[in-house]
N, C-alpha and C positions, 0 to 999 in steps of 0.2 A: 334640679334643685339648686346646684351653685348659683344657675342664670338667675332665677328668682331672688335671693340670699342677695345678689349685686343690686336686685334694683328694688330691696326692701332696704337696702343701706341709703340708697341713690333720694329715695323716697324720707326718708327718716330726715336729711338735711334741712325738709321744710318744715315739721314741727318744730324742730330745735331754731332756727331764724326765726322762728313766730313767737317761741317762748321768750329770746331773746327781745321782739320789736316789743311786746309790752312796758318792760323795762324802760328802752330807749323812749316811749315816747311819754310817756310818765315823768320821765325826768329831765327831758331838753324838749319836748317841741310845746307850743302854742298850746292851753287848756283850753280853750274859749271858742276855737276852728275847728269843729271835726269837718267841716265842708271841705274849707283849705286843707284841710289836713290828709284824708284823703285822699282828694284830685291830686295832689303833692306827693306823695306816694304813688298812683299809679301811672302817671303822663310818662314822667322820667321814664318808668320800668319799660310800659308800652313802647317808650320811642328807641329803647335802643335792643330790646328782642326784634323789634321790625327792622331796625336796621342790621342786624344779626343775619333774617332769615330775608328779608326784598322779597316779600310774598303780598299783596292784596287780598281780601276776601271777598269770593268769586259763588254766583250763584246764593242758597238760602244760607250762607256761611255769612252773609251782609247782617238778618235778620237775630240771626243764631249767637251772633257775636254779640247784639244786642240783649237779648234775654239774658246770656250768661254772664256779660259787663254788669250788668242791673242787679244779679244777684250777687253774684261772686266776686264785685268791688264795689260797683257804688254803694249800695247797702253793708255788706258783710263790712267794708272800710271802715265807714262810718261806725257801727255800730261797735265794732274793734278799737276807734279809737274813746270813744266817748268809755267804754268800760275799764281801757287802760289807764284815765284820766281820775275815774272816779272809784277805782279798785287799788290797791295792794298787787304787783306784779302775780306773786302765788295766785290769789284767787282771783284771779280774772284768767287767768290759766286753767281752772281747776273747771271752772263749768265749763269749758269746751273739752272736755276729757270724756264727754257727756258723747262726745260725737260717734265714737263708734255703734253705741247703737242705734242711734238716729241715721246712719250712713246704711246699715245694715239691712234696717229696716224700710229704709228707701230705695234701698235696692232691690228688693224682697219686690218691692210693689211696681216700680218702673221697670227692671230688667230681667225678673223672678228670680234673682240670684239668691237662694235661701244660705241664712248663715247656716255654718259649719258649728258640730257640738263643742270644737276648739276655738274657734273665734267669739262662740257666745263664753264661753268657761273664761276666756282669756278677759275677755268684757269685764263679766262680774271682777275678777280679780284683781285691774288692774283699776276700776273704779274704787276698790275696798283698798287700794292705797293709796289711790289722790286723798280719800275721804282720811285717813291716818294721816296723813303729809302735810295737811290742808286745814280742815274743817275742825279746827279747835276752837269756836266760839269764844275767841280773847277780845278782838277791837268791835268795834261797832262797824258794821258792813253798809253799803250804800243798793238800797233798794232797784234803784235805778240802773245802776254800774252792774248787777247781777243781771238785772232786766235786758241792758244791751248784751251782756253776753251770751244769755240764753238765745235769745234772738238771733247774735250772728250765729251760734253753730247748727241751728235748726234753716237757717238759710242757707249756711254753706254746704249744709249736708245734702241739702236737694239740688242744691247747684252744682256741687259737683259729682251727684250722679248723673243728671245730666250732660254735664261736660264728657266725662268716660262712655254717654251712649252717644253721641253725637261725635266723638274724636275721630271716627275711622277715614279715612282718605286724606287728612290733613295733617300735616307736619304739628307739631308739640309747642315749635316756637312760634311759628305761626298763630297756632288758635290761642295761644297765650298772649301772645302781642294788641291780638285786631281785642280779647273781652281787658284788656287791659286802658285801652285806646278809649273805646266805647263807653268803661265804665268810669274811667278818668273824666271823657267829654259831657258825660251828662249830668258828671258832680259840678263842673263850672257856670254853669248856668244858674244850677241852684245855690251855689257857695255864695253867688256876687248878688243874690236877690236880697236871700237870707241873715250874709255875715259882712255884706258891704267890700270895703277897702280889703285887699289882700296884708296879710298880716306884715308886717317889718319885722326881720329874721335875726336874731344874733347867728354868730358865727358855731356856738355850738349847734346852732335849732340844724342851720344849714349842714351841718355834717350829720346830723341825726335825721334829716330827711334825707339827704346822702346815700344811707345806712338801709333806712328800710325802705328804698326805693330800689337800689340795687341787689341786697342781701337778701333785707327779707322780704321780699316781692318777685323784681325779674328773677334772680335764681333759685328762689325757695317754691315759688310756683312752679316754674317749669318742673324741675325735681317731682314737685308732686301730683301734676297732668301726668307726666310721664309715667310714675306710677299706677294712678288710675287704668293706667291700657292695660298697663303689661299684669297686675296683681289684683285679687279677689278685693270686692271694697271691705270684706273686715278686715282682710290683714292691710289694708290701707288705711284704715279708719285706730286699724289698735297700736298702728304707728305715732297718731298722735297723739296718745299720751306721754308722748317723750315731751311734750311745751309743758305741761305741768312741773315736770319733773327738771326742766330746763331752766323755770322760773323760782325752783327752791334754789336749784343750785347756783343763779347768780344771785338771789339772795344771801346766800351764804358765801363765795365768793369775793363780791365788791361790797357787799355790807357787812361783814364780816359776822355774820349770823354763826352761831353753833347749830347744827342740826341736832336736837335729840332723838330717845332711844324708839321714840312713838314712830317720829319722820324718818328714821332711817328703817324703820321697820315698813313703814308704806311707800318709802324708796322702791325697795325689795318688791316688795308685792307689783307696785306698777312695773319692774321690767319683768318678772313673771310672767305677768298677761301678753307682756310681749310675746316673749318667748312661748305663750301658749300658742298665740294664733300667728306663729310664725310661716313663711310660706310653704316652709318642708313638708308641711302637712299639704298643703292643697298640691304640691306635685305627686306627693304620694295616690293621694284621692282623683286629682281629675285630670294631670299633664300639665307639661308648662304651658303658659298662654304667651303665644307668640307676636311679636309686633304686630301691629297693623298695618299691610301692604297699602301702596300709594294707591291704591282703588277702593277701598276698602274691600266686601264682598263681593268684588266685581260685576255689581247688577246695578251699581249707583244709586244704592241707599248704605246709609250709615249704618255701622254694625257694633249691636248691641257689643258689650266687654264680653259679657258669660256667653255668648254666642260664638265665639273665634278663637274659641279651643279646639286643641286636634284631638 
């Protein structure tokens, strides 16, 4: 139970840097790039996890790094940035809170990992307070901006259950680095069709791609691959509702927002659900899930997550 509790914390740092990168890119990077904006985001991340780990991708890890580049950056980027652009930090946060049951649910179907009656209870509750926090019908919303965001979490959702059944025999930094690379290299080609000339950078753009190339990217990912192996995907998925919850609080924070008595009450509720479908529960119910040895199941296929329980 402690071991799990360590790496639902470990896990938690990449909602909170994603709650954060809306923010950042909202308000310092290029409106008009998500091509640029993207590839700009993942090359940096990718070149210095690779340079971290000096690992190559060897055998279908060449192909596999492609598929999950494609979903879980060049797309997911893209469509993250164009929402951050064209949303209010809060609700551009608020529909990917949507994720756990989409993650749940794709696990269900790819892995047969059925949610747990605490990870679904934790679901409901913790969506009943994005919805309090969030969804007050004050400004006028961008049809579009919701659009890209639904989008990316129902891509990241499959993407990265994916990622968690394919992870077994390869290092964390590694398989982050090579879908990092992959999905940076196949946004440049389209960036320079599509958006022409690379944008010219003020000096805050530059420290704001900075930011969420190293924070919220190389290390908020790894964080959450790493995740993926070791914990059930709901309690990985009910982790991130912590970026909703990240994005009221730098709204209140650096905008000097007052929270009222509604948002602080959907505060509450969203770390509830946390705490519903925390991992205590799933050691109680099935044991801890143990790393992934360098073989995976020793038969030289990739091992399912819910499979490499003791």
């Amino acid at each position: 139970m402690e071991a799990n509790m360590r790496w639902a914390a470990l896990t938690a740092v990449a909602p909170v840097a994603w709650g954060t990168n809306y923010f950042v890119t909202r308000e310092f990077l290029p409106a008009d790039r998500p091509l640029y904006g993207a590839a700009c985001r993942a090359l940096p991340a990718g070149l210095v996890l690779l340079a971290l780990c000096r690992r190559r991708p060897r055998g279908a890890w060449w192909w596999k790094s492609g598929v999950l580049g494609l979903l879980n950056v060049s797309v997911f980027f893209v469509l993250v940035y164009v929402a951050s652009q064209a949303l209010p930090t809060s609700l551009a946060s608020t529909v990917m809170a949507v994720s756990p049951l989409a993650m749940m649910l794709t696990a269900w179907f790819l892995v047969s990992e059925r949610p747990r009656a605490g990870h679904l209870a934790g679901a409901g509750v913790g969506l009943a307070g994005v919805c309090l926090m969030l969804l007050t019908g004050g400004e006028e919303v961008s049809v579009a901006g919701v659009a890209a965001s639904a989008a990316a979490m129902l891509t990241s959702s499959f993407g990265y259950i994916l990622a968690g059944r394919w992870s077994g025999g390869v290092d964390v930094l590694a398989s982050t680095a090579w879908q990092l690379l992959a999905g940076g290299l196949l946004l440049l080609p389209a960036a320079v069709v599509v958006e022409g000339r690379p944008p010219a950078l003020s000096a805050p753009a530059l420290l704001g791609f900075a930011y969420v190339a190293l924070v919220a990217t190389a290390l908020a990912f790894t964080c959450w691959f790493a995740g993926l192996r070791r914990l059930p995907a709901g309690t990985v998925g009910l982790l991130g509702l912590l970026n909703p919850v990240t994005g009221v609080l730098l709204g209140t924070v650096i905008a000097a927002e007052s929270l009222t008595p509604q948002q602080l009450a959907g505060l509450a509720l969203v770390l509830a659900g946390v705490v519903l479908g925390r991992p205590a529960r799933a050691a109680r119910r099935g044991g801890r899930v143990p790393a992934p040895r360098a073989d995976g199941d020793g038969s030289g296929r990739q091992t399912p997550s819910r499979r490499i329980r003791r």
